[in-house]
SEDO-53768 format. One line per 4 residues: number of its first residue (from 1); their letters; for each residue z, y, x negated of N, C-alpha, C, O. Coordinates in steps of 0.2 Angstrom, whole numbers, always signed. Layout:
<pts>
NUM) a) Z:Y:X:Z:Y:X:Z:Y:X:Z:Y:X; ...
</pts>
This chain:
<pts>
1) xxxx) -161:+152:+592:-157:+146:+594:-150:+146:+594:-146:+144:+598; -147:+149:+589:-139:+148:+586:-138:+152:+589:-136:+149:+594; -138:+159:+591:-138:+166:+593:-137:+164:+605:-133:+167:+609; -144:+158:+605:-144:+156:+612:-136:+154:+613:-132:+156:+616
5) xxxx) -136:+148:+609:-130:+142:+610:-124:+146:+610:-120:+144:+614; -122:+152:+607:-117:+156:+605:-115:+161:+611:-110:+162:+613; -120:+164:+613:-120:+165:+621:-118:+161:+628:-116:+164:+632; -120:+154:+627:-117:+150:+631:-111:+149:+630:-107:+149:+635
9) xxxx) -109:+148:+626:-102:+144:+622:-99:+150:+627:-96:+149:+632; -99:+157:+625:-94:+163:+627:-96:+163:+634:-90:+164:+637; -101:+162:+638:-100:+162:+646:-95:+155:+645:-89:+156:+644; -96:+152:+645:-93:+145:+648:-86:+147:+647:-82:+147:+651
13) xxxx) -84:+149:+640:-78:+149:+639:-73:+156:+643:-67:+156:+644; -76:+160:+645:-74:+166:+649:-73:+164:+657:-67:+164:+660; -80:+161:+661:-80:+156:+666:-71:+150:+666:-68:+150:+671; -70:+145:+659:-66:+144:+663:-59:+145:+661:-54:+143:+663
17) xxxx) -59:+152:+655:-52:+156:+657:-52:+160:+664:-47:+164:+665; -57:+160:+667:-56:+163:+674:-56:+158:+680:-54:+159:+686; -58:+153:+677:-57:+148:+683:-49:+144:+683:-46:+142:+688; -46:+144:+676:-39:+143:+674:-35:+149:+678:-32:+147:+683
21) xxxx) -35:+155:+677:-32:+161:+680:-31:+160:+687:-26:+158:+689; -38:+161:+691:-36:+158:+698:-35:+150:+701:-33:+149:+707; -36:+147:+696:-29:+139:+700:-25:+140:+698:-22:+134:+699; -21:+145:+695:-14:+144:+694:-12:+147:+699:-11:+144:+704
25) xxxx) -13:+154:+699:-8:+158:+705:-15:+165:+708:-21:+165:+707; -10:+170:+711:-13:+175:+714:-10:+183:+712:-4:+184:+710; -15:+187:+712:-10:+194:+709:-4:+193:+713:-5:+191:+718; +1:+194:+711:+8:+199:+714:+7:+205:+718:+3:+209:+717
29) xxxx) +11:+206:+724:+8:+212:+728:+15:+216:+725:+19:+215:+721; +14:+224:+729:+21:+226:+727:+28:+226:+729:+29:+226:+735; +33:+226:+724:+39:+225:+724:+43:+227:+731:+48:+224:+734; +39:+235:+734:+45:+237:+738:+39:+241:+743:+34:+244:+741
33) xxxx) +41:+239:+750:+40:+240:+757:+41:+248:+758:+45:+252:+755; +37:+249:+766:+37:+256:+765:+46:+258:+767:+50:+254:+769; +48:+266:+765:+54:+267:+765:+57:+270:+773:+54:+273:+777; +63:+268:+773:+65:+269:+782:+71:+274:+780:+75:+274:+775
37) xxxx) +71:+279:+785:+78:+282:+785:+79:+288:+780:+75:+287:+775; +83:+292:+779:+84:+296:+775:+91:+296:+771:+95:+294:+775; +93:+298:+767:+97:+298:+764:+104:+302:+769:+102:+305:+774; +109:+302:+768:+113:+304:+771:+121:+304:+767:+123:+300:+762
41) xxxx) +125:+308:+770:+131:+307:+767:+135:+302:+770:+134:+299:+775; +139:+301:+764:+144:+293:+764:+150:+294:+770:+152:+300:+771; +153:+290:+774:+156:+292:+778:+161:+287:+779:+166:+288:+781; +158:+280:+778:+162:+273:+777:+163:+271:+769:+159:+270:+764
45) xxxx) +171:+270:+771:+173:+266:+761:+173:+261:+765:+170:+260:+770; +177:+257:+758:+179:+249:+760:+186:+248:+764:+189:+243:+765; +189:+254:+765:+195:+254:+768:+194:+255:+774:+198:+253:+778; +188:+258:+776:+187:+256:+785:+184:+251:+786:+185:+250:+792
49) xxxx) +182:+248:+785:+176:+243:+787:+180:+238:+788:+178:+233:+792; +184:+237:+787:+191:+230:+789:+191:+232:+798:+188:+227:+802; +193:+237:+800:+195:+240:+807:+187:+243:+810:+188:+247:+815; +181:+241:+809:+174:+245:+813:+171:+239:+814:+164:+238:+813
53) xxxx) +174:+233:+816:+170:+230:+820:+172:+233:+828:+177:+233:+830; +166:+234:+832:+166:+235:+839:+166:+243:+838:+170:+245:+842; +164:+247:+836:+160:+253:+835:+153:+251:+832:+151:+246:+829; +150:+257:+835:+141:+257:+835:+137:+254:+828:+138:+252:+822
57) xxxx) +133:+254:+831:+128:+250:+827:+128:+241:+828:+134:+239:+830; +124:+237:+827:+123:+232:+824:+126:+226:+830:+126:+220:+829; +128:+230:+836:+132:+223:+838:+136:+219:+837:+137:+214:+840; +142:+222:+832:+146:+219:+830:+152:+215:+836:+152:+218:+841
61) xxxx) +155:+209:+836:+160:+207:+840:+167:+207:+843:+171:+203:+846; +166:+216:+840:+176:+220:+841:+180:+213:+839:+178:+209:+834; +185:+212:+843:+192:+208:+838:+190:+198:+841:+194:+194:+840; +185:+197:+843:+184:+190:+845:+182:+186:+837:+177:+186:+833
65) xxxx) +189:+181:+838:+187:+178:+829:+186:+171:+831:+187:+167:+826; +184:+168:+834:+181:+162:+839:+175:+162:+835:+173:+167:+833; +172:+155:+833:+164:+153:+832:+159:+153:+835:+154:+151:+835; +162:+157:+841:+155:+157:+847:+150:+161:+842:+152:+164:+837
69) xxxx) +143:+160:+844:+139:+166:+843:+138:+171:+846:+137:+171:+852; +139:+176:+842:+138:+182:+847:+132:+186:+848:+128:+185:+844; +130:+189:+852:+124:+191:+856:+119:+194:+848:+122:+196:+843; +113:+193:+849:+111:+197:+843:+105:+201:+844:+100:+202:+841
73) xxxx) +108:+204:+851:+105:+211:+850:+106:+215:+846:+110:+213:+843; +103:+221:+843:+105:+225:+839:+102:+230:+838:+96:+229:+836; +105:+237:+839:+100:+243:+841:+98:+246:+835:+92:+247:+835; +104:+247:+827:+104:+250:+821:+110:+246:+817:+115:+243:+818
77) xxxx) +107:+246:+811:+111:+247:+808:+117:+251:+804:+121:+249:+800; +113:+257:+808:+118:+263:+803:+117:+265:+797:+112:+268:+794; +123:+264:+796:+124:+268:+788:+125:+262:+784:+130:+259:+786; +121:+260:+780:+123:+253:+775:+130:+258:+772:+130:+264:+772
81) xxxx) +135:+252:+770:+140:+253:+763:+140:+247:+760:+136:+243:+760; +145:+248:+756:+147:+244:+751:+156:+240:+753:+161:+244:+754; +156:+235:+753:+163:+232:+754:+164:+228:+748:+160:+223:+746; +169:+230:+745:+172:+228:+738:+175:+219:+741:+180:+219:+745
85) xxxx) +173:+214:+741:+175:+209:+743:+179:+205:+736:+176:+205:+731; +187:+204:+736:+189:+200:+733:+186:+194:+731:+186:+191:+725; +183:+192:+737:+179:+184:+734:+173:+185:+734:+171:+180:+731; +167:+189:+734:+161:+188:+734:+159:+195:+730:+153:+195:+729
89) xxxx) +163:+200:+726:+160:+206:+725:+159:+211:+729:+163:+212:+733; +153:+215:+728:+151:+220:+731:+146:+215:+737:+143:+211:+736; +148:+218:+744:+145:+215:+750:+141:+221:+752:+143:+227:+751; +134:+219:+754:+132:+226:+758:+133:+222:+767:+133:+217:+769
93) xxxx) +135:+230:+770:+137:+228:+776:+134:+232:+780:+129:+234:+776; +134:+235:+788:+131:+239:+791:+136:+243:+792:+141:+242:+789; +135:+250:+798:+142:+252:+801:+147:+252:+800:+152:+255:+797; +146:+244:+806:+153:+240:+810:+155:+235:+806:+159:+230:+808
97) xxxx) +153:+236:+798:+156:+230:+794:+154:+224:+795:+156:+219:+792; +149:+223:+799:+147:+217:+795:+140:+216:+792:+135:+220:+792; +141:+207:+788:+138:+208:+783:+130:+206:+783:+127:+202:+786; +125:+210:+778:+119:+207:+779:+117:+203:+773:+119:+204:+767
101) xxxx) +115:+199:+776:+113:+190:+772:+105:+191:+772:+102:+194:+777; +101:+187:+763:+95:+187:+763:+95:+180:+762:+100:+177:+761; +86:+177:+763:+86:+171:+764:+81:+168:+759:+75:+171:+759; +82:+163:+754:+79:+162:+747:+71:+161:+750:+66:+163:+747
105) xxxx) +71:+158:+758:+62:+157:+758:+61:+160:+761:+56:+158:+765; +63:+166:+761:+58:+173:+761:+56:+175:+754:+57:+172:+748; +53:+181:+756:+47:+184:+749:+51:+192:+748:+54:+196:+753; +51:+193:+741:+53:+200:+739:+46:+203:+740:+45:+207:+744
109) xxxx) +39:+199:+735:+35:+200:+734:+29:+198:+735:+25:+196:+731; +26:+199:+741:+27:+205:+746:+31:+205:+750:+30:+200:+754; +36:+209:+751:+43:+208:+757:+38:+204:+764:+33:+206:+767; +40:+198:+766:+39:+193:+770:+45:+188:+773:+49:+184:+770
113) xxxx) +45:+190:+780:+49:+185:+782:+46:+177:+785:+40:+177:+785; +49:+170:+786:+48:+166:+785:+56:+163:+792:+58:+157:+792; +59:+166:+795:+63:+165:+798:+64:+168:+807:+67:+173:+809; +59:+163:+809:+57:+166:+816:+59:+161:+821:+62:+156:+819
117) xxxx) +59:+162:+829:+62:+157:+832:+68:+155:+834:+72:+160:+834; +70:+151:+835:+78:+148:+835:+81:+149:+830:+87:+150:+829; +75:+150:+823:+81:+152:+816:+83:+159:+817:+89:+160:+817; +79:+164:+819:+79:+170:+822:+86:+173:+826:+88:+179:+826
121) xxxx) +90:+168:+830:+93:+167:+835:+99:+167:+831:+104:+170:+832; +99:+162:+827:+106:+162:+822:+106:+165:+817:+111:+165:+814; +101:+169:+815:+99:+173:+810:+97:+180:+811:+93:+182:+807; +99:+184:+817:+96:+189:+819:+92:+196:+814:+95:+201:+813
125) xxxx) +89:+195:+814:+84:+202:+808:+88:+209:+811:+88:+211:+816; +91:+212:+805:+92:+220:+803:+89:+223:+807:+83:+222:+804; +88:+226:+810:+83:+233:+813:+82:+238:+807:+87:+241:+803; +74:+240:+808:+75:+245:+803:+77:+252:+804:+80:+256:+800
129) xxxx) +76:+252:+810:+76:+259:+815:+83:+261:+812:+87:+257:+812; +84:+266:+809:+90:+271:+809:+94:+269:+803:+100:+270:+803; +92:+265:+798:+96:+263:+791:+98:+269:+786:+94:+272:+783; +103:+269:+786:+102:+277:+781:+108:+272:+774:+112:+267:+775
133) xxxx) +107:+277:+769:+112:+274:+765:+116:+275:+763:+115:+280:+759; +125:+275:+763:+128:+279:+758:+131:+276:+752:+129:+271:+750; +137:+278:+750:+137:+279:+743:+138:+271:+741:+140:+266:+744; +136:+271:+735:+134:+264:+733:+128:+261:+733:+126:+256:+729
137) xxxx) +124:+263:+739:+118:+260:+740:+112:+266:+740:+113:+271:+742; +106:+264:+737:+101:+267:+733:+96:+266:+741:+94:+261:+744; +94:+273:+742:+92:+273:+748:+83:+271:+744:+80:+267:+748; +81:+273:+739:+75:+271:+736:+74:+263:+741:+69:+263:+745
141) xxxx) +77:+258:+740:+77:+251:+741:+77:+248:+747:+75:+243:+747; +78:+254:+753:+77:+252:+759:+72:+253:+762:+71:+259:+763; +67:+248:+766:+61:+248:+767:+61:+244:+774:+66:+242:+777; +55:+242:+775:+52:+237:+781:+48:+233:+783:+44:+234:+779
145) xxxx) +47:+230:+786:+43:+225:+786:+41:+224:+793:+46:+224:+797; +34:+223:+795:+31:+222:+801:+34:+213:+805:+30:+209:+804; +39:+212:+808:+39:+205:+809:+33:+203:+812:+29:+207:+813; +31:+194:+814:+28:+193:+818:+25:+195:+826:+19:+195:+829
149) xxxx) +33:+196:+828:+35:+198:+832:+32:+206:+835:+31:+208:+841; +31:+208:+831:+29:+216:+830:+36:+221:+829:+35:+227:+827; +42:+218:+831:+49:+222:+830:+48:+225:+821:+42:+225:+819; +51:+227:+818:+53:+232:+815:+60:+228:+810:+66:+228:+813
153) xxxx) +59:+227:+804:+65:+222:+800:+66:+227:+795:+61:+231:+793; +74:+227:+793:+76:+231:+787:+72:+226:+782:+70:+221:+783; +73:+229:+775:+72:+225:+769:+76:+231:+764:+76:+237:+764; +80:+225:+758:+84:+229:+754:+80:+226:+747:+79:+220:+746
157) xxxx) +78:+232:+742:+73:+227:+737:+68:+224:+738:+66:+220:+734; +66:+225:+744:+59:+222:+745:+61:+214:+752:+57:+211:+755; +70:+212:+753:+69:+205:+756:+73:+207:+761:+78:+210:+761; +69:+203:+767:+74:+203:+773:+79:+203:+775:+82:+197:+774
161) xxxx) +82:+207:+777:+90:+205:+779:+93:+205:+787:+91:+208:+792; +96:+201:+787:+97:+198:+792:+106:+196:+794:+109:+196:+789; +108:+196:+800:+115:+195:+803:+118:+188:+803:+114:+183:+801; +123:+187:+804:+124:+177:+804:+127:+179:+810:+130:+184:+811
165) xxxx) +125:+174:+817:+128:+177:+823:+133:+173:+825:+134:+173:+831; +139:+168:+819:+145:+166:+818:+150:+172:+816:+156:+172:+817; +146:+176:+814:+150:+181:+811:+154:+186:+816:+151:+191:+818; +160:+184:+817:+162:+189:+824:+166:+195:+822:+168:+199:+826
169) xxxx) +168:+197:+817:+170:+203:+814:+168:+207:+808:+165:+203:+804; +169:+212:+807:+170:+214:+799:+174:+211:+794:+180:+210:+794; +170:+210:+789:+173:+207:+784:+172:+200:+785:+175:+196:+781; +168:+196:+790:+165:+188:+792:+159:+189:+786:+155:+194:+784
173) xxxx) +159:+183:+783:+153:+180:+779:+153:+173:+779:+152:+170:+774; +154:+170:+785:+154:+162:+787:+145:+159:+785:+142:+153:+786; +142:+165:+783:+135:+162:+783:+134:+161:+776:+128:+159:+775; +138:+161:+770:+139:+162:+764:+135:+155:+760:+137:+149:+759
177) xxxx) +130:+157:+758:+128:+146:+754:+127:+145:+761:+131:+140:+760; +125:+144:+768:+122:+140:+771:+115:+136:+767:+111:+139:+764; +116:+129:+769:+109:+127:+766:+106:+128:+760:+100:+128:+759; +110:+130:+756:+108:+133:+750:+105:+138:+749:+104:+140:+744
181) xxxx) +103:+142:+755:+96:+147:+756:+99:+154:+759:+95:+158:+761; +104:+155:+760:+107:+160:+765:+113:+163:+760:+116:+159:+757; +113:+170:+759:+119:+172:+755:+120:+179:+757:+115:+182:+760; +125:+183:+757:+127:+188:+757:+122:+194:+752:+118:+191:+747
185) xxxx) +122:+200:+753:+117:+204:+752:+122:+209:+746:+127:+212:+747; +120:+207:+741:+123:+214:+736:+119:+222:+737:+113:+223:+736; +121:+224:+738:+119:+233:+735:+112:+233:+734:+108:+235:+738; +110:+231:+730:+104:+231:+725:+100:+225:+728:+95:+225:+724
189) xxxx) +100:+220:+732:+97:+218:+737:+99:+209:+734:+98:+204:+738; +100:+208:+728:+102:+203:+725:+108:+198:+731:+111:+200:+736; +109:+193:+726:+114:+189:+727:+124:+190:+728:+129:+189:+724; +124:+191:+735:+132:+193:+732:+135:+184:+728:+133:+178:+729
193) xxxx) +140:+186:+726:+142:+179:+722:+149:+177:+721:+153:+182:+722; +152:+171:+720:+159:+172:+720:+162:+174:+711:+160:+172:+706; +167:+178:+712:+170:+178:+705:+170:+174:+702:+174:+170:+703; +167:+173:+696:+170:+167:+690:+165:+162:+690:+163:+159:+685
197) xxxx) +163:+161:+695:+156:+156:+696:+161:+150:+701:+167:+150:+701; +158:+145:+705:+160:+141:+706:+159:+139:+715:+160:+134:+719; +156:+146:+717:+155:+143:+723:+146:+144:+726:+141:+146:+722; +145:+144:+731:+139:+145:+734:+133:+148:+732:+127:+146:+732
201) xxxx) +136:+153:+731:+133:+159:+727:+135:+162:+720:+135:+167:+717; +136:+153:+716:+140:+157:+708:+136:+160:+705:+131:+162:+706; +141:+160:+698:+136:+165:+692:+132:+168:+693:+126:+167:+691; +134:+173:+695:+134:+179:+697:+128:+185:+697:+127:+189:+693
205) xxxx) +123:+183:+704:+118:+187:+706:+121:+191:+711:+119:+192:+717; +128:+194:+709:+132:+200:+714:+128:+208:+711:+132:+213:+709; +121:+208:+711:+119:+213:+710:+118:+213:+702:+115:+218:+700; +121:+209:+697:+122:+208:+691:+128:+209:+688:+130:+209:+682
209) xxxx) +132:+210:+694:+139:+213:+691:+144:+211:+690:+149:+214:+688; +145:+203:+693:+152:+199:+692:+150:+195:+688:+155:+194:+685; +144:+192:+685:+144:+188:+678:+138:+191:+674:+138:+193:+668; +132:+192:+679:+127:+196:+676:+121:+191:+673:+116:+192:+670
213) xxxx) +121:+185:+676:+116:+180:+673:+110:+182:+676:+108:+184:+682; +107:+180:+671:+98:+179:+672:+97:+175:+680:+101:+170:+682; +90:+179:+683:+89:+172:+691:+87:+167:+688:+88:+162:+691; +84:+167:+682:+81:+162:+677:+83:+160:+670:+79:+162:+665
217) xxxx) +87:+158:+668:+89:+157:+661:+87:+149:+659:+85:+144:+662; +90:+150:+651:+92:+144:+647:+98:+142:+645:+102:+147:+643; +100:+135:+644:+108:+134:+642:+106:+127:+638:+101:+124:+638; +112:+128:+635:+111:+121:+629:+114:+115:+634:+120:+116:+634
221) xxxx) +112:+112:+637:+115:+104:+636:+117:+102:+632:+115:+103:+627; +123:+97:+633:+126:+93:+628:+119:+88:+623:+117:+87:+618; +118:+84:+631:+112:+80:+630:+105:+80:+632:+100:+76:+631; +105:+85:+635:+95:+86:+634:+95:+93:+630:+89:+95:+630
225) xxxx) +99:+97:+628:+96:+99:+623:+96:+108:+630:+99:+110:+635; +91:+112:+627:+90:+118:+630:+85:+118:+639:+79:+116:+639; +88:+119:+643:+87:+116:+650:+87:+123:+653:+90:+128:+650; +82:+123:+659:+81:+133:+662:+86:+130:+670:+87:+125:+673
229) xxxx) +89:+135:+669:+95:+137:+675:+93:+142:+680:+90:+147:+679; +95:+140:+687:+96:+148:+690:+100:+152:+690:+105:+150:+687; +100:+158:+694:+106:+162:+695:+111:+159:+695:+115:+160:+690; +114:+154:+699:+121:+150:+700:+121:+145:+695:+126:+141:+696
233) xxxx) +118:+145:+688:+121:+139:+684:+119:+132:+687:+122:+127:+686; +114:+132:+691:+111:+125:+693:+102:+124:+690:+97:+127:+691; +103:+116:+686:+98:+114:+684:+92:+113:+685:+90:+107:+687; +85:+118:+685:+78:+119:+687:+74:+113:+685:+73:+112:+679
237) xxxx) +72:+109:+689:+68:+101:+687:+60:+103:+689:+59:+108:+693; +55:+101:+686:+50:+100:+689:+47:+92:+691:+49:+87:+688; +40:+91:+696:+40:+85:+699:+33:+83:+695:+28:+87:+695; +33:+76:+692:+29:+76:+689:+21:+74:+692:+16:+75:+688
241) xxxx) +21:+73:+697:+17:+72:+704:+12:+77:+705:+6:+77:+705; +17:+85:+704:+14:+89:+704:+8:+91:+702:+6:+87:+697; +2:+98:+704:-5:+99:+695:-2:+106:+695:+1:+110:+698; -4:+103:+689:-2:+111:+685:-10:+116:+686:-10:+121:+688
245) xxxx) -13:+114:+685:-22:+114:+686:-25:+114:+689:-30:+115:+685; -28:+113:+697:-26:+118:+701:-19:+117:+703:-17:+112:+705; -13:+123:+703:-8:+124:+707:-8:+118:+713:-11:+119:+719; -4:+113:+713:-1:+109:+720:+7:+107:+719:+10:+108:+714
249) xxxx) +7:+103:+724:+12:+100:+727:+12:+93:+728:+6:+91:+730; +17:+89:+727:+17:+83:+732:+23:+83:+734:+23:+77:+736; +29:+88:+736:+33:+87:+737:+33:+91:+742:+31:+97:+741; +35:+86:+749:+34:+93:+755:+38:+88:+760:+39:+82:+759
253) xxxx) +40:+91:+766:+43:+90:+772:+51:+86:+768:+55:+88:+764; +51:+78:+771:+60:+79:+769:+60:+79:+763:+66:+80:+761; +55:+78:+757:+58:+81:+749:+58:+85:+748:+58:+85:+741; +59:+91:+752:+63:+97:+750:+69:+98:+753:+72:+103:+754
257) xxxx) +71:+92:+756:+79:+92:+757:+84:+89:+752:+90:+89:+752; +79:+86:+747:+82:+83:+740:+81:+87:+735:+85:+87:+730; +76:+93:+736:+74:+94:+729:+72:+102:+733:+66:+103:+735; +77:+107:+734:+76:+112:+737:+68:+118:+732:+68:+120:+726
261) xxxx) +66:+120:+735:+62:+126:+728:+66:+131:+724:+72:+133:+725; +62:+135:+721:+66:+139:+716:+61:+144:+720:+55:+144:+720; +66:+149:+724:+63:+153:+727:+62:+159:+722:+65:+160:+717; +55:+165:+724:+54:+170:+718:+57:+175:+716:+59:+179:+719
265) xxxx) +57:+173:+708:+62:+177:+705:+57:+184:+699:+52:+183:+697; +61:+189:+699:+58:+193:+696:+56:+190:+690:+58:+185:+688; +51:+193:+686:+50:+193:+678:+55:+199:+674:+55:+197:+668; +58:+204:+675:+64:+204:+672:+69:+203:+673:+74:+205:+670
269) xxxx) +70:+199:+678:+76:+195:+680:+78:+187:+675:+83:+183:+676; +74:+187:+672:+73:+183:+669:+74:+182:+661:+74:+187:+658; +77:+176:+657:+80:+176:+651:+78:+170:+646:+82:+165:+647; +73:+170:+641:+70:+164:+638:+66:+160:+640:+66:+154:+638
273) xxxx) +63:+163:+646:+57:+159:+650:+49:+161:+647:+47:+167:+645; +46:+156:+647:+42:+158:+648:+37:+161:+652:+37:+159:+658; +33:+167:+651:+31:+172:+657:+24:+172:+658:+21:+176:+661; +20:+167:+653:+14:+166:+655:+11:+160:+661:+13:+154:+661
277) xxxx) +8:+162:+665:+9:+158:+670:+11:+157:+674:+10:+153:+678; +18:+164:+674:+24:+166:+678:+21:+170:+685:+21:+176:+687; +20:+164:+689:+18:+168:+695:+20:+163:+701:+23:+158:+700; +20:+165:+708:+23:+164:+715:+19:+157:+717:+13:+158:+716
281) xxxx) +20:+153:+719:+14:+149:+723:+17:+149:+730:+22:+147:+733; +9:+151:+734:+10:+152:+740:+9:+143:+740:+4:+141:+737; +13:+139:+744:+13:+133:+747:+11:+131:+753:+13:+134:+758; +7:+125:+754:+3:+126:+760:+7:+127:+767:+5:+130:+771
285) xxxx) +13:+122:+765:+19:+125:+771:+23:+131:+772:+28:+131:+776; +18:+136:+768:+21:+143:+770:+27:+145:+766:+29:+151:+766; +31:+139:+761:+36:+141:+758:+34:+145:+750:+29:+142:+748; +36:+149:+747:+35:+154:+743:+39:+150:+734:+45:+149:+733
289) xxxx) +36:+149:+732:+40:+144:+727:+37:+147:+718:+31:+147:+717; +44:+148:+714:+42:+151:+707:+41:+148:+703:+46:+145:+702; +36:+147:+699:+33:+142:+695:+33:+145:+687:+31:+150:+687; +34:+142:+682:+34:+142:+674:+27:+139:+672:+26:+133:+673
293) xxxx) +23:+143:+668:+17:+141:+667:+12:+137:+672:+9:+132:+671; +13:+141:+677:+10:+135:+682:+13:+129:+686:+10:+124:+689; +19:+130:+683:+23:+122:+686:+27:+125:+691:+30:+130:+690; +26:+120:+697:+32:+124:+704:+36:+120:+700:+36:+114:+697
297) xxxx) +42:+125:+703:+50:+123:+702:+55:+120:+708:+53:+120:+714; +61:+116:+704:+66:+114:+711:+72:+113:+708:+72:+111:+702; +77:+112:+713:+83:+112:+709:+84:+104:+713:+81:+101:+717; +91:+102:+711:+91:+93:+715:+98:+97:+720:+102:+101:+719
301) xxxx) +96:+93:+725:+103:+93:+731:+107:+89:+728:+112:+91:+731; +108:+84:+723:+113:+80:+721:+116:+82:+717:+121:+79:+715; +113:+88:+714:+119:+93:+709:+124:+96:+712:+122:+98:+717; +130:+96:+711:+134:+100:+717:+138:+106:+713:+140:+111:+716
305) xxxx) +138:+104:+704:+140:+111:+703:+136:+112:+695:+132:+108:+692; +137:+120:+693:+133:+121:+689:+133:+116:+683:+138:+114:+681; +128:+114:+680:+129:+112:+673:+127:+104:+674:+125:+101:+669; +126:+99:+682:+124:+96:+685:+119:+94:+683:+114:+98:+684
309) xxxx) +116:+87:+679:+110:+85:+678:+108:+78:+681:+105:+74:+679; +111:+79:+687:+110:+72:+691:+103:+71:+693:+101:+65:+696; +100:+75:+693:+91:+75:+696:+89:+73:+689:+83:+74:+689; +91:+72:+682:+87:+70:+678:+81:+64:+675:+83:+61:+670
313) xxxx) +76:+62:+677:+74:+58:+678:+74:+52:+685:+72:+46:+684; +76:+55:+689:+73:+52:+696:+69:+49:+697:+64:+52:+698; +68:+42:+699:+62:+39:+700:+57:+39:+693:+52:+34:+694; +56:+42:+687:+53:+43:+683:+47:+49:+682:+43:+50:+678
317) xxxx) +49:+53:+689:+44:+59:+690:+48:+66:+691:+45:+71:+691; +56:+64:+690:+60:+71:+688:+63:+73:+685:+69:+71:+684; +61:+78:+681:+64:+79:+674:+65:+86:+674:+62:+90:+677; +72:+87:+670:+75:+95:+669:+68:+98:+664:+64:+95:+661
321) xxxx) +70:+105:+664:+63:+107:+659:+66:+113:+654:+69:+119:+654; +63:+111:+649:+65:+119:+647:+61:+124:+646:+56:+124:+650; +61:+131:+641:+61:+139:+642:+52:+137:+646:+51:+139:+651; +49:+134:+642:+42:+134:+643:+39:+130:+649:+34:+130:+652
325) xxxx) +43:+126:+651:+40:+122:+656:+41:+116:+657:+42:+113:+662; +39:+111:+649:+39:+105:+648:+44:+103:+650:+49:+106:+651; +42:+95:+653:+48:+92:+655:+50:+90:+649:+46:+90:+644; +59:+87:+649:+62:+85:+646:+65:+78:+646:+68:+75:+650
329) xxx) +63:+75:+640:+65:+67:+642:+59:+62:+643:+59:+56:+642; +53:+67:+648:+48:+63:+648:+43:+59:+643:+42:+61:+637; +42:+54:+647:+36:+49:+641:+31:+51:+641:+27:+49:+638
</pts>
């Protein structure tokens, strides 16, 4: 009889650490798509790329510095380089100098775009066809992705990369912090950033190399004490609406124009977080959102600079969090 009871105990309890496992999240697929192009010799610095817009590749806009949009045809990208940008760091560019921009609600993991249509149109996708790398950039990292569409998308580090089609010359990054979701493309497929922290793209996911912070970190507050951050030095909230148990939401259509998500961030990218539970939640809206112990994440539209704890207790269901997850401040 004890020997029976004791075998049940162990299914039931097996039963629901696997039924916990799958309402949290789903395996992770892998980091990097198949690879395009070959390696090749460097041919463009940062000292031409000022005077290559209107030479081949990518459709650039020769000398029209007008906000029209420009066509977003685009046959190649070329040769990526590297442009040393005073304000933003290391830029990856194509050719003809201009720059490519990833977008937070796409997926690294599995490289996935989420930007089709009219966004497509202001956003034109990379071709993969003819990308080669040179110096600076690690051809390992460049890959591809089947769009919807059936065309053929670069990807650097596993994420879509894509043109701004305000952008009418080399050296244009007018797409820089759109929306909070849109940022120029470091080297290494990351965040380019502005020096010092402070702007669109602060604190520095310029590849890791202008401040170096975690996409994920922790910082002391004065007053709540240890709170998780992202790459920019902006405050990570969870909703208390939300389950941890199975995995949901109740934040969806215009409450993510208040409370944007924390789009997914690697596991070593990461610094004092907790990593069990550390997985992607596909959202029924198709947005890709990174969660701590099972809790989806968001930062507040009403913070405007890092360190910003204006989403604290909102209505009584938002709270900053820290390394583990717990909200902060709640009853």
């Amino acid at each position: 009889m004890n020997t029976s009871w004791r075998s049940a105990a162990l299914v039931a309890s097996a039963a629901a650490v696997l039924a916990l496992t799958t309402a949290c999240g789903q395996e992770q697929g892998s980091t990097s798509s198949q690879n395009v192009g070959a390696a090749s010799t460097p041919t463009l610095g940062a000292g031409t790329i000022a005077g290559a817009a209107g030479t081949a590749g990518a459709g650039a806009a020769g000398t029209d510095t007008s906000d029209q949009a420009q066509s977003t045809t685009a046959a190649s990208a070329g040769q990526l380089t590297v442009w040393n940008s005073d304000e933003y760091g290391k830029v990856l560019t194509d050719s003809a100098g201009r720059t490519l921009y990833r977008f937070d609600k796409d997926s690294f993991e599995p490289p996935k775009t989420t930007c089709e249509g009219e966004c497509a149109t202001t956003w034109p996708p990379v071709p993969a066809a003819g990308a080669t790398a040179a110096e600076g950039v690690d051809q390992a990292l460049l890959g591809e992705i089947t769009r919807p569409d059936g065309t053929k998308q670069l990807t650097v580090a596993g994420w879509p990369q894509y043109y701004f089609a305000k952008d009418t010359k080399a050296g244009d990054i007018k797409g820089q912090g759109l929306k909070g979701a849109w940022f120029a493309s470091a080297p290494n497929g990351k965040k380019a950033s502005t020096k010092g922290g402070g702007g669109a793209g602060a604190a520095g996911d310029a590849g890791g190399e202008a401040v170096g912070q975690a996409g994920l970190t922790t910082r002391n507050d004065p007053k709540l004490g240890e709170v998780v951050v992202d790459k920019n030095g902006m405050t990570v909230y969870r909703f208390l609406k939300d389950k941890q148990w199975p995995m949901s939401t109740k934040c969806t259509g215009a409450c993510l124009d208040k409370w944007p998500v924390v789009a997914p961030v690697e596991k070593n990218d990461t610094k004092g977080i907790l990593l069990k539970g550390y997985t992607v939640f596909d959202r029924p809206d198709g947005i890709k959102q990174q969660t701590i112990n099972c809790i989806p994440l968001y930062t507040f539209a009403g913070d405007k600079a890092p360190g910003d704890t204006k989403g604290q207790g909102v209505g009584g269901t938002w709270f900053a969090i820290n390394g583990d997850g717990e909200p902060i401040g709640a009853q």
